[in-house]
C-alpha positions as protocol buffer text, in pm:
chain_id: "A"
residue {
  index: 1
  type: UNK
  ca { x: -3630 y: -2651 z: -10991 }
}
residue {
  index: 2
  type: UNK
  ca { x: -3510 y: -2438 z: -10678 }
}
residue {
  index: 3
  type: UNK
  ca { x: -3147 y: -2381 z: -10687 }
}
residue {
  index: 4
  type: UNK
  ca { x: -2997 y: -2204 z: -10436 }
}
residue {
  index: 5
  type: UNK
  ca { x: -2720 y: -1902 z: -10473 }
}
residue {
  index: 6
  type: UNK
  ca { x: -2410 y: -1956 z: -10250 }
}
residue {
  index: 7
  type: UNK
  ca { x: -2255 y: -1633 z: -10205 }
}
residue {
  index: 8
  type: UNK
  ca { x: -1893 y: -1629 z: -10003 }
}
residue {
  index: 9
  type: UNK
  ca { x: -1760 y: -1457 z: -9725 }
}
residue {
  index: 10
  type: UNK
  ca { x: -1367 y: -1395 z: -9669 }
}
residue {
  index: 11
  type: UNK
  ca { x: -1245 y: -1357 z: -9287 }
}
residue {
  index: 12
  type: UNK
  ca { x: -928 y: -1214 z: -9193 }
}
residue {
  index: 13
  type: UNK
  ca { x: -731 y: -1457 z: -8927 }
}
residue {
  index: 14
  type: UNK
  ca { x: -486 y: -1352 z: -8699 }
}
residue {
  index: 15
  type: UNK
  ca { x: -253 y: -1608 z: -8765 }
}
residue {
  index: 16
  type: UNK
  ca { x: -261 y: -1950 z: -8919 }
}
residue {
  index: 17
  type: UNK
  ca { x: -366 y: -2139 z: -8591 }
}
residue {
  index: 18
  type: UNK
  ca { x: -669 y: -1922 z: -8534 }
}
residue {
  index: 19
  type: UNK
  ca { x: -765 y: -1949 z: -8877 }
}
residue {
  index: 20
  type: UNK
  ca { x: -710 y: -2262 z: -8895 }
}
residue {
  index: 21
  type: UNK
  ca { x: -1009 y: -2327 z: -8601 }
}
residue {
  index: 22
  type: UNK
  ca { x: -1208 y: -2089 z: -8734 }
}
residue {
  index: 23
  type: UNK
  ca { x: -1224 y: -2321 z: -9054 }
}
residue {
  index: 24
  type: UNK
  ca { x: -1231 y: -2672 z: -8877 }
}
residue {
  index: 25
  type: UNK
  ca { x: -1546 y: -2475 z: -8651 }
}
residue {
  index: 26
  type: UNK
  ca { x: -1728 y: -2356 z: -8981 }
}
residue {
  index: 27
  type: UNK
  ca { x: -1672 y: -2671 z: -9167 }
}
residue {
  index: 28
  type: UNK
  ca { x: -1903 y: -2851 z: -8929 }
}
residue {
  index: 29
  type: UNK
  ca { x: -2224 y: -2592 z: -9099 }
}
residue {
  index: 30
  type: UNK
  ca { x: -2102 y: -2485 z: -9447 }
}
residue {
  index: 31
  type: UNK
  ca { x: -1840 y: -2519 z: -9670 }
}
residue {
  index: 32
  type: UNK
  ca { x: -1494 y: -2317 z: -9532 }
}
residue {
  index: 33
  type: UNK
  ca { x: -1146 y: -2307 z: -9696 }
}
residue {
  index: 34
  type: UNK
  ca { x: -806 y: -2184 z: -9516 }
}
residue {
  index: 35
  type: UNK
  ca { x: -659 y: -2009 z: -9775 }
}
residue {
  index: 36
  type: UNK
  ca { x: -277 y: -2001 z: -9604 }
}
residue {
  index: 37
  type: UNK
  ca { x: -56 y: -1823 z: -9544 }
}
residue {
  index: 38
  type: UNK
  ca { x: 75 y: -1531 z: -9508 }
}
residue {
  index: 39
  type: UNK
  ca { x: -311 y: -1394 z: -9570 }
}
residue {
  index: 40
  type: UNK
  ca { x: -406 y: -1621 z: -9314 }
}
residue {
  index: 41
  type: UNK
  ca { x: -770 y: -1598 z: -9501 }
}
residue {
  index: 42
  type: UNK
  ca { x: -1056 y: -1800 z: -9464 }
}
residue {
  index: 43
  type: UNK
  ca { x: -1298 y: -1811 z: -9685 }
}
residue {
  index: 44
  type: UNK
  ca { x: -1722 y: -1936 z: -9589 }
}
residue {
  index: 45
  type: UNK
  ca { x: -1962 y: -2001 z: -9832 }
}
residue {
  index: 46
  type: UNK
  ca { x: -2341 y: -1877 z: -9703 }
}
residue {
  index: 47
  type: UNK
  ca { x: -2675 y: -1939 z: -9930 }
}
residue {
  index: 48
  type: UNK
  ca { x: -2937 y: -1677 z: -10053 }
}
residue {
  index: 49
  type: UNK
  ca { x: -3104 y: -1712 z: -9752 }
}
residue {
  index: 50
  type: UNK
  ca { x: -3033 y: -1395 z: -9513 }
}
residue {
  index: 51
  type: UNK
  ca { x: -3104 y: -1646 z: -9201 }
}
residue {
  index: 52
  type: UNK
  ca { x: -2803 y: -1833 z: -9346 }
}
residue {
  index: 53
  type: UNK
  ca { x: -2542 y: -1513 z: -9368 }
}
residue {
  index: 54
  type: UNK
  ca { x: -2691 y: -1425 z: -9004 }
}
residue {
  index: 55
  type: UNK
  ca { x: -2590 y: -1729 z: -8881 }
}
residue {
  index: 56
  type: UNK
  ca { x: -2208 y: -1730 z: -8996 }
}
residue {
  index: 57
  type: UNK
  ca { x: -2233 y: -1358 z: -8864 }
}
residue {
  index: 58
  type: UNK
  ca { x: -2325 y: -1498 z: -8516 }
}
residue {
  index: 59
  type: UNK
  ca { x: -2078 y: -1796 z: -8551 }
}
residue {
  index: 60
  type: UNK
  ca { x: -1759 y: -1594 z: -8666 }
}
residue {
  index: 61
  type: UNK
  ca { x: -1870 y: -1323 z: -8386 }
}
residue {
  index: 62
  type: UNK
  ca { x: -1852 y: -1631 z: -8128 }
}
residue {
  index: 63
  type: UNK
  ca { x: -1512 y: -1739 z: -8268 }
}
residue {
  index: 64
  type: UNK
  ca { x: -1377 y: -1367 z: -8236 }
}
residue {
  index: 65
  type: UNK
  ca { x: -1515 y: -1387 z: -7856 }
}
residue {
  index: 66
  type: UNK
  ca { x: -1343 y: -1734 z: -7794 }
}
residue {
  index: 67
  type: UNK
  ca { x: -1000 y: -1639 z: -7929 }
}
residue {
  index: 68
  type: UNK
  ca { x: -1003 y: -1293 z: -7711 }
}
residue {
  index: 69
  type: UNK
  ca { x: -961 y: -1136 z: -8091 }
}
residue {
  index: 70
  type: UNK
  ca { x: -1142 y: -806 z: -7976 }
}
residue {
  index: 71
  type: UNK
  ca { x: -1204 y: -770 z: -8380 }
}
residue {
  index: 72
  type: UNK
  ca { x: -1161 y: -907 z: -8715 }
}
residue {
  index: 73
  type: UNK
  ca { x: -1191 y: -728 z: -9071 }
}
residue {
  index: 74
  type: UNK
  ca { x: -1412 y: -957 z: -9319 }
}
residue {
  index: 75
  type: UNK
  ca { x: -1495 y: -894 z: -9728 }
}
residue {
  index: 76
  type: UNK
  ca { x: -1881 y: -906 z: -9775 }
}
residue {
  index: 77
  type: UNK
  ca { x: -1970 y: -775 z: -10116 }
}
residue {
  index: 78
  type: UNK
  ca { x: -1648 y: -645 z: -10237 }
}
residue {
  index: 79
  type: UNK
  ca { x: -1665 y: -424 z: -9926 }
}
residue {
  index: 80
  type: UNK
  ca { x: -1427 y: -464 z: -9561 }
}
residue {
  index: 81
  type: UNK
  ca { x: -1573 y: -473 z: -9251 }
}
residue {
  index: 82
  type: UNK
  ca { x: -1481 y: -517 z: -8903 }
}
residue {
  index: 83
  type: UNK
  ca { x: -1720 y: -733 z: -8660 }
}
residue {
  index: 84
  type: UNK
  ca { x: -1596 y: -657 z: -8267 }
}
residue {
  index: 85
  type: UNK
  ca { x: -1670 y: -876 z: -7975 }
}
residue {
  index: 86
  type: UNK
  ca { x: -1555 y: -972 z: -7649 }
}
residue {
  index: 87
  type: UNK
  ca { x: -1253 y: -804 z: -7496 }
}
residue {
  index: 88
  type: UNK
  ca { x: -865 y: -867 z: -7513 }
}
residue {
  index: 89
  type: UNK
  ca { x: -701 y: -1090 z: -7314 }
}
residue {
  index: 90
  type: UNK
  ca { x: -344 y: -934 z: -7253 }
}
residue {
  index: 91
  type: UNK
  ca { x: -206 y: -1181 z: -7057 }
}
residue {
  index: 92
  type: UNK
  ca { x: -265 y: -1411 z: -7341 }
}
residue {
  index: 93
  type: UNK
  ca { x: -8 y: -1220 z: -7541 }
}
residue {
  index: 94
  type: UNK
  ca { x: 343 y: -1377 z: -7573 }
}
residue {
  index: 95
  type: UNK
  ca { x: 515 y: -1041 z: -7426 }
}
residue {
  index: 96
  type: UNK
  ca { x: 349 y: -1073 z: -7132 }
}
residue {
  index: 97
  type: UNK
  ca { x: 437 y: -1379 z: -7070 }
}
residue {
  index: 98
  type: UNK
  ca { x: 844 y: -1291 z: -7084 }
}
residue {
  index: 99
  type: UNK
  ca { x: 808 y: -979 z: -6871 }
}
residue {
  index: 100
  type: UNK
  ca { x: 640 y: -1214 z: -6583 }
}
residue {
  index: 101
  type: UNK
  ca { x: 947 y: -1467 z: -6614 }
}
């Protein structure tokens, strides 16, 4: 009988609407749960198979890049983290948009 481990992951959103993609987007590969708010968590579920953690790495790295996060903290192994990628996109930030009207 070969039973795989499922191990979890827990990813820090920015706000409910981001996390909210990032679950719909990892739902589509593994099993992902928006834990609410005001954490704004999300939580992944990866098997024993280090291919498998790599690619939720790679996914939640793409999701950071999409949302112009810049970085995100995530629990792995009772131990935070922070993945970076992309860059900021400032005029996506509500101030900027009321010192431009």
């Amino acid at each position: 009988m070969n039973v795989e481990l499922v191990d979890r992951m827990y990813i820090e959103g920015a706000d409910y609407d981001s996390a909210s993609r990032l679950t719909h987007r990892l739902a589509r590969e593994r099993t992902a749960e928006l834990l609410g708010e005001p954490a704004c968590l999300v939580m992944a579920s990866f098997s024993s198979d280090p291919a498998d953690l790599a690619a939720l790495l790679r996914e939640v790295e793409s999701w950071v890049d999409d949302e112009s996060l810049c970085a995100i903290r995530f629990l792995l192994d009772d131990r935070i983290y922070v993945l970076e990628a992309g860059e900021a996109d400032w005029a996506a930030h509500p101030w900027r948009e009321t010192l431009a009207a």
